[in-house]
C-alpha positions as CSV (number, residue, x, y, z in Angstrom):
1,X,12.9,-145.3,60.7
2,X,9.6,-144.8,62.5
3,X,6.9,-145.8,60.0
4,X,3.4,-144.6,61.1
5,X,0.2,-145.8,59.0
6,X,-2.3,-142.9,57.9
7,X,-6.2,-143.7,57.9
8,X,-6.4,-143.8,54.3
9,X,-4.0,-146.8,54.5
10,X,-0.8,-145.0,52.7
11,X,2.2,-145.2,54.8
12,X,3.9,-141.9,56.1
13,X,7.4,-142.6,56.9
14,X,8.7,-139.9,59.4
15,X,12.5,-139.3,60.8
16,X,12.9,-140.5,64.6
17,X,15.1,-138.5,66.6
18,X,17.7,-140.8,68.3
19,X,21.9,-140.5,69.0
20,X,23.5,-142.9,66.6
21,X,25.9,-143.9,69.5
22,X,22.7,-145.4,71.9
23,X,19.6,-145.5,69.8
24,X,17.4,-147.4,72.8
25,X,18.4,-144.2,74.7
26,X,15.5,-142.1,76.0
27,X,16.6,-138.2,75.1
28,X,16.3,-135.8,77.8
29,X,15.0,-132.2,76.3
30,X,16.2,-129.0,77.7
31,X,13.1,-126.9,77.4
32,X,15.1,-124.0,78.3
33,X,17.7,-124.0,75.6
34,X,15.8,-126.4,73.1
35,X,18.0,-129.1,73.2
36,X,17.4,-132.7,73.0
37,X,20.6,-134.4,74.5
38,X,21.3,-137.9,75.2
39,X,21.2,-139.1,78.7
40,X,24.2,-141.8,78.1
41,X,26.8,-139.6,75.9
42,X,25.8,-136.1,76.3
43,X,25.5,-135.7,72.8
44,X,22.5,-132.9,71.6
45,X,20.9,-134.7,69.0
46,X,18.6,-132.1,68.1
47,X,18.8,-128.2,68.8
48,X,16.2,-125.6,68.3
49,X,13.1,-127.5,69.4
50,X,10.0,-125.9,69.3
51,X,7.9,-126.1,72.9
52,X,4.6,-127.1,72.1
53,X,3.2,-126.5,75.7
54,X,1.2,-123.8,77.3
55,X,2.4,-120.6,77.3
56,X,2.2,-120.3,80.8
57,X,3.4,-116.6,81.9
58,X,3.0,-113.8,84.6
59,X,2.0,-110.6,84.2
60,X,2.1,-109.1,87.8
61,X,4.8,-107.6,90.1
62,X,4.4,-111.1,92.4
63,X,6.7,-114.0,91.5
64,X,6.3,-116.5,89.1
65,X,4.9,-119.1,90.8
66,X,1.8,-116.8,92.3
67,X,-0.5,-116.2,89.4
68,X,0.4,-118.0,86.1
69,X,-1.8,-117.0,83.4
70,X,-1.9,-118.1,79.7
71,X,-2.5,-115.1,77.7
72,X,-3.7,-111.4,78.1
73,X,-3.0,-108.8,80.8
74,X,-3.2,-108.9,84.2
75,X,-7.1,-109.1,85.1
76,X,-8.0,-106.7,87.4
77,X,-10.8,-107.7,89.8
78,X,-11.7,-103.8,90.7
79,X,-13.4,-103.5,87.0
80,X,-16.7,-105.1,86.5
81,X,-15.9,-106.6,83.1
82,X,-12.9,-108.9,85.0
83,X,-10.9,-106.5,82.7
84,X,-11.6,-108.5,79.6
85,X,-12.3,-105.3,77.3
86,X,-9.6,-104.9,74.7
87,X,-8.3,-101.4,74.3
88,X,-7.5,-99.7,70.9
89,X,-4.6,-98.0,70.6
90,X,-5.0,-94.2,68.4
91,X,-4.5,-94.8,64.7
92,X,-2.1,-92.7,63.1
93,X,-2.7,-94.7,59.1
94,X,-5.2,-93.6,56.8
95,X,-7.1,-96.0,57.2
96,X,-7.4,-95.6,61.0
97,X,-10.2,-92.6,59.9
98,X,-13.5,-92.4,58.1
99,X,-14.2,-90.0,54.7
100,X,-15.1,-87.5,57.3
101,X,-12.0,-87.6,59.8
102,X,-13.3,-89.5,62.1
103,X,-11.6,-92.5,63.9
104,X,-13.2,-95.9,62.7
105,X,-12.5,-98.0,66.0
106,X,-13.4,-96.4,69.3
107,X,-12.4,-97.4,73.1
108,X,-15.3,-95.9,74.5
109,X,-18.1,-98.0,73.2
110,X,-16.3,-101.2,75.0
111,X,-16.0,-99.4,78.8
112,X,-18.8,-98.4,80.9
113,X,-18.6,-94.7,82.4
114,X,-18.2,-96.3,85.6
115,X,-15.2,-98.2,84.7
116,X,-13.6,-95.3,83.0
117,X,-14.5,-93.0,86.1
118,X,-12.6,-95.8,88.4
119,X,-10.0,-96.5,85.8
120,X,-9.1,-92.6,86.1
121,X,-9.2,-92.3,90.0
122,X,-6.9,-95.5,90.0
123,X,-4.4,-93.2,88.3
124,X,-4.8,-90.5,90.3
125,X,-4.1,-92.8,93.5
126,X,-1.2,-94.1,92.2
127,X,0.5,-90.9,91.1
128,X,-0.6,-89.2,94.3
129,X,1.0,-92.5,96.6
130,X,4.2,-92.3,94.3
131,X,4.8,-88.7,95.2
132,X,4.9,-89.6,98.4
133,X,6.4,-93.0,97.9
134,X,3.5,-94.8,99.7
135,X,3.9,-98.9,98.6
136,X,1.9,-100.8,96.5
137,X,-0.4,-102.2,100.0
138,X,-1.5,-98.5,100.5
139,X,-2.7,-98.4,97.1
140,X,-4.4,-102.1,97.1
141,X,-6.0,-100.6,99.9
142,X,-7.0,-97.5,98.8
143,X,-8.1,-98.8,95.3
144,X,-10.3,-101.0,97.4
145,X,-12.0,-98.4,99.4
146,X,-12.6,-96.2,96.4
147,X,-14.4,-99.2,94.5
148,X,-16.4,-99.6,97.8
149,X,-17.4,-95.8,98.3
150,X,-18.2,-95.3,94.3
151,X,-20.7,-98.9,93.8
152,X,-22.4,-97.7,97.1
153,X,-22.9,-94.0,95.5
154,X,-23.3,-92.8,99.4
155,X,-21.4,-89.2,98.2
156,X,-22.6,-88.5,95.1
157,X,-22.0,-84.9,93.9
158,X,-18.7,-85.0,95.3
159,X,-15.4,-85.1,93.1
160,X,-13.9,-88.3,92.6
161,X,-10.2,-86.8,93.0
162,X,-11.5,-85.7,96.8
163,X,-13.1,-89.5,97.4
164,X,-9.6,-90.7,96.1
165,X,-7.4,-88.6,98.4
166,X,-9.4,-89.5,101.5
167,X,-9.3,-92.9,101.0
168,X,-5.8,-92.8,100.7
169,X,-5.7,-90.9,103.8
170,X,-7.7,-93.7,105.4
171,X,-5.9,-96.3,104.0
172,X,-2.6,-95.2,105.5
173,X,-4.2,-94.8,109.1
174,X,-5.4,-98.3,108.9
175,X,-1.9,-99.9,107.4
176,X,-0.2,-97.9,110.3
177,X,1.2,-95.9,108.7
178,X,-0.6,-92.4,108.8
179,X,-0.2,-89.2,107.0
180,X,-1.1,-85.8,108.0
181,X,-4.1,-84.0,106.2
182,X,-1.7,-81.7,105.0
183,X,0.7,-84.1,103.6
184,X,-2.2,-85.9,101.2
185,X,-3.3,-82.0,100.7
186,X,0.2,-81.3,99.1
187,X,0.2,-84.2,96.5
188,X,-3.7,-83.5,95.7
189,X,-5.4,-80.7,93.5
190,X,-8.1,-81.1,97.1
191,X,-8.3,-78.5,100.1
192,X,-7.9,-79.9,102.8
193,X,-11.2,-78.9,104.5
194,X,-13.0,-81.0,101.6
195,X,-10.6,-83.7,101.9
196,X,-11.8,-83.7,105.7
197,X,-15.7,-83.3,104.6
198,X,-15.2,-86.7,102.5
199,X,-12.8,-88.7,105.3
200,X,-16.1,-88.5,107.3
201,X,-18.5,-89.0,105.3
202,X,-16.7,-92.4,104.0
203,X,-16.1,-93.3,107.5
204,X,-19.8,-93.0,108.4
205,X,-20.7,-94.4,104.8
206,X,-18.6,-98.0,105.2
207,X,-18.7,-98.5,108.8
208,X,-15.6,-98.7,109.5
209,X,-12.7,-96.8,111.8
210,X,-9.4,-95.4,111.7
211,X,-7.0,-96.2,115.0
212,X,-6.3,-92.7,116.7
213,X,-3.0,-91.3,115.6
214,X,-0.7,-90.6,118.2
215,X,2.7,-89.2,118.4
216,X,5.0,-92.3,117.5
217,X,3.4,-92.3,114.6
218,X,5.2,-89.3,113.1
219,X,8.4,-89.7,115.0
220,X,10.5,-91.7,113.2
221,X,9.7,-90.0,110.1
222,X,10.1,-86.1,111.1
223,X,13.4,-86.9,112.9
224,X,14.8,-88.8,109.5
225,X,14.1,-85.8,107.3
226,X,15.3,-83.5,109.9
227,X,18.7,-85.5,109.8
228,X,18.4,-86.2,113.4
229,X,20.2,-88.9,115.0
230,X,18.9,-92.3,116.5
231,X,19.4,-90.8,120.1
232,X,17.3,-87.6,119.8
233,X,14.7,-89.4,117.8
234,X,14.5,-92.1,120.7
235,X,14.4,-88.6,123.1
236,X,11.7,-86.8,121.8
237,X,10.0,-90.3,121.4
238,X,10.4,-90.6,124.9
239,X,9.3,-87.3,125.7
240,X,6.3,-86.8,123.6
241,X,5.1,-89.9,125.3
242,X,5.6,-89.2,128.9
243,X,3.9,-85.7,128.2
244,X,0.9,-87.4,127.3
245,X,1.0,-89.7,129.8
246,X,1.3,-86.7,132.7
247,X,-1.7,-85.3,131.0
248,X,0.3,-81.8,130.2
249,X,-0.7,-81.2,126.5
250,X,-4.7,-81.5,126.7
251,X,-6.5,-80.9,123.6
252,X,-3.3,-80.4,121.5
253,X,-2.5,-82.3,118.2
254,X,-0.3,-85.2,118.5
255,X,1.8,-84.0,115.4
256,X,1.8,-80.2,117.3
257,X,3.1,-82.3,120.8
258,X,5.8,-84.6,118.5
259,X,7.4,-81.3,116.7
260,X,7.7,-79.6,120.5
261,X,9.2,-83.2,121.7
262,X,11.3,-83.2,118.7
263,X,12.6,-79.2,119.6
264,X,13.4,-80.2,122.8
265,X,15.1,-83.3,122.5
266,X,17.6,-81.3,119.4
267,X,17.8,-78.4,121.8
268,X,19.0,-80.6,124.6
269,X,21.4,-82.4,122.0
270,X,24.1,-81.2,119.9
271,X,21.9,-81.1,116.9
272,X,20.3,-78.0,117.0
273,X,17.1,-77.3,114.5
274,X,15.1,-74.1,114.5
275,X,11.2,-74.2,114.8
276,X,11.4,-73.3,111.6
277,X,13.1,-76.2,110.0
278,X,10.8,-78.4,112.2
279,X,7.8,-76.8,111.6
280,X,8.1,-77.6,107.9
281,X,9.4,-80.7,108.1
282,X,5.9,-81.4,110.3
283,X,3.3,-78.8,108.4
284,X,2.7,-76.9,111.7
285,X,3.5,-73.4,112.0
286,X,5.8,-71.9,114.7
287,X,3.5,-70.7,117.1
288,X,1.9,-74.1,117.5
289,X,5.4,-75.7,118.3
290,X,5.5,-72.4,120.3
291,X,2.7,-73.5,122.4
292,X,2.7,-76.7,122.9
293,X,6.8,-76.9,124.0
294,X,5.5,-74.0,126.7
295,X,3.2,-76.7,128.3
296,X,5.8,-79.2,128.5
297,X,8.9,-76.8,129.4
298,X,8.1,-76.3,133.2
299,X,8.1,-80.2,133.2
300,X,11.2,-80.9,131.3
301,X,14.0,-82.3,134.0
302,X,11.0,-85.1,134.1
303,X,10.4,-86.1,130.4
304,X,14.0,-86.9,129.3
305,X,15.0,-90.3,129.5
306,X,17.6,-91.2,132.0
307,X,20.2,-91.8,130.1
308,X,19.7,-89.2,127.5
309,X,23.4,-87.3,127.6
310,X,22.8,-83.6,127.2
311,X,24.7,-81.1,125.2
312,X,22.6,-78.2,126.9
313,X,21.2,-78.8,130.3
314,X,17.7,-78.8,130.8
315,X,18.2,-75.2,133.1
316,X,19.9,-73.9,129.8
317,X,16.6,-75.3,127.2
318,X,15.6,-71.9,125.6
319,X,12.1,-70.4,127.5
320,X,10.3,-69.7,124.6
């Protein structure tokens, strides 16, 4: 037996853990079953041992190796507080409430207004990007922007909701991945023109700049929810492209001169879409496909790429 002497001078006799086979051995323990087994036999000596290290743990959507922390939720640097408030759940006992009805422990005394106003946009961001299944670098991003925009109060009087969905706008210009107004417009309770009002103003406000969209941006996309195949996407691609670079759509909207590419190219091919079907797919209307593919038609035995193999020949594309 271990024998360990107290300061009092009364000796404490405590058990030692050893295998009776190899006493001298030095037990290994499994920390993740909570074992203690002996190196020489195998033998588990002692089973349901308690860990009495740190309680290391993760509490983010990274692995676990990226940001260990020892107790608490994940701290969340946009907040002023570094997120250290403790929230209250509702109480639903009696003795959650006052004599007069009234809850006895409160959230709101432990946020500031401005916390609770960015706490509420963040949702708003994130329920807006999941309807459009934007990933979580497009909200980082956009978080980060609206924190910018609301500590410099540059648009006051404006609705947060409006500052949120143009930063999120802005956000997926600059990760490359753009949206069209009307797109953020359709998962927001904003109009578009105000939407537009608070993209400039936050532009102007930070600095900064968006890369100009152009119409590969939207090509990939449009063709995949049309059902197109990889052939007509890489046409109308190729088209859209060589239209702009022949100067023959000036002043038009790259997402009007990819829907026209995108006609022409299905027209050509054996997958016929309407304008229609495009023009919903893309949020332009008909005539605006209408234009646009008239400024390219006269053009179109150029535009195709050479070894595009038609269904319809270009003689036979409809003159709209």
């Amino acid at each position: 037996k271990d024998i360990t002497s107290r300061a009092d001078g009364d000796v404490l006799a405590l058990p030692k853990v050893q295998c009776p086979n190899h006493p001298d051995a030095m037990l290994v323990e499994d920390y993740r079953a909570g074992d203690m087994i002996c190196p020489e036999c195998g033998l588990v000596v002692g089973d349901r041992v308690i860990d009495v290290g740190s309680e290391w743990r993760t509490f983010t959507n990274e692995k676990a190796t990226k940001d260990p922390s020892r107790v608490g939720d994940a701290q969340n640097p946009l907040l002023n507080g570094g997120d250290l408030t403790t929230m209250i759940s509702k109480g639903t006992g009696a003795a959650s409430f006052d004599e007069f009805g009234n809850s006895k422990y409160q959230n709101r005394r432990t946020m500031s207004s401005s916390d609770r106003a960015m706490l509420n946009a963040f949702k708003e961001i994130t329920t807006m990007a999941d309807r459009i299944n934007l990933p979580r670098n497009i909200i980082d991003r956009t978080n980060n922007l609206f924190k910018q925009v609301y500590e410099q109060k540059s648009l006051k009087g404006r609705a947060n909701d409006a500052i949120a969905s143009a930063c999120l706008y802005i956000a997926c210009r600059q990760e490359g991945v753009p949206r069209t107004f009307k797109e953020i417009c359709a998962v927001s309770r904003i109009s578009k023109k105000e939407i537009g009002r608070c993209f400039k103003l936050i532009l102007k406000a930070l600095e900064t700049s968006v890369d100009l969209i152009t119409t590969g941006d939207f090509m990939s996309r449009f063709c995949s929810n049309l059902g197109l195949p990889k052939q007509v996407q890489m046409a109308a691609t190729y088209i859209a492209r060589k239209a702009v670079e022949l100067d023959l759509v000036p002043g038009r909207s790259p997402i009007s001169v990819a829907a026209a590419a995108i006609y022409m190219a299905s027209q050509a091919s054996a997958e016929k879409k309407t304008q229609k079907e495009i023009g919903d797919i893309a949020g332009v209307a008909d005539v605006t496909i209408r234009q646009s593919y008239r400024l390219i038609y006269p053009r179109a035995a150029d535009l195709f790429p050479p070894d595009f193999k038609f269904d319809t020949p270009v003689d036979k594309l409809p003159l709209l």
